[in-house]
C-alpha positions, 0 to 999 in steps of 0.5 A: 272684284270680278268683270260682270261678264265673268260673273255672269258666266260663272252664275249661268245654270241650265233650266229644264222646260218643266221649270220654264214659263212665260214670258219668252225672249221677244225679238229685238232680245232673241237678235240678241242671242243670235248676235252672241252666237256668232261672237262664238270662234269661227274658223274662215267664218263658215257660221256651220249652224243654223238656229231655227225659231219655234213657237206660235202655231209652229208648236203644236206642229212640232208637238204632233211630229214627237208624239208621231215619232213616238208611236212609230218608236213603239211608246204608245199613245201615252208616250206620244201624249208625253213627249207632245207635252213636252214639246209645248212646254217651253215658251220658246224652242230653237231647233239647231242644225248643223251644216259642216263641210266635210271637205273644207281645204282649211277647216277640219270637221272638228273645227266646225262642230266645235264652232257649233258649240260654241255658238250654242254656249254664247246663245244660252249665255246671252239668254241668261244675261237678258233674264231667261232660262234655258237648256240645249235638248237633243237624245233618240229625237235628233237620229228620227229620220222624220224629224230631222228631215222636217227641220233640217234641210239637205246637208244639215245634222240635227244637233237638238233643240234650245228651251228658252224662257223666264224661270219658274224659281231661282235655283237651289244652287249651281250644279255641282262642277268638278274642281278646276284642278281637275280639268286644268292640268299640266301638259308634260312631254313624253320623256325619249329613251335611249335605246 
């Protein structure tokens, strides 16, 4: 029999904003999913992310600032229009940024951004536990000056945004995965030649 937890991991599926619908995680379970991030590997504890919280009014803020970076890109009122829409359609967006310490005498710059994914993996795996859908989101939207500047403060990166909310429908099925054997492998050391 397998540990719920592993068949929990083995179920989760990411879900899109177009398929996401109220309600949205509430506080007491969006604690939750900050307190799962953090069980994520942390080398020295340095917690190089941030998750930031939007929803209510905050919303249409961030809809206005896409459709803003949207025009400026040259797309035009009718892309400005489609990425404000998009913006609004997930119940719930966390904004999540990265603070890495490029000169931490112990922690490499690729320790810390692998903590970063890890805690991203635990949040949205602990959304999906509690019942919600989600998806990390990032693309052209994190390198906008604009924007990035707008949810990250001095010495963050923009690493994208986390759609949250109860699913439209079950899926047809998990996403097709590689087999395992594909990706575990047997590690053989070099042989050395005599010369």
């Amino acid at each position: 029999m397998t540990a719920d937890t592993l068949h929990a991991l083995l179920g989760r599926y990411s879900v899109g904003p177009k398929h996401l619908v109220e309600p949205g995680p509430d506080d007491a379970q969006l604690t939750l999913m900050v307190q799962a991030a953090l069980r994520a590997p942390d080398h020295a504890e340095l917690v190089p992310y941030r998750f930031k919280l939007v929803r209510g009014s905050a919303k249409q803020a961030m809809a206005e600032l896409f459709a803003d970076a949207a025009r400026a890109a040259g797309k035009g009122e009718e892309g400005a229009a489609l990425d404000a829409e998009r913006a609004l359609r997930p119940p719930i967006t966390v904004a999540v940024g990265a603070r890495i310490d490029l000169g931490h005498p112990l922690v490499p710059a690729h320790e810390q951004w692998a903590a970063v994914g890890g805690a991203v993996s635990n949040f949205l795996m602990a959304a999906h536990v509690l019942g919600f859908g989600g998806k990390m989101l990032s693309g052209a939207k994190v390198r906008n000056p604009a924007i990035a500047a707008a949810f990250c403060e001095p010495g963050e990166t923009l690493v994208g945004w986390i759609a949250l909310g109860t699913p439209a429908r079950k899926p047809s099925g998990p996403a097709r995965k590689p087999d395992p054997g594909q990706v575990l492998i047997d590690w053989h050391p070099a042989c050395k030649q005599d010369h």
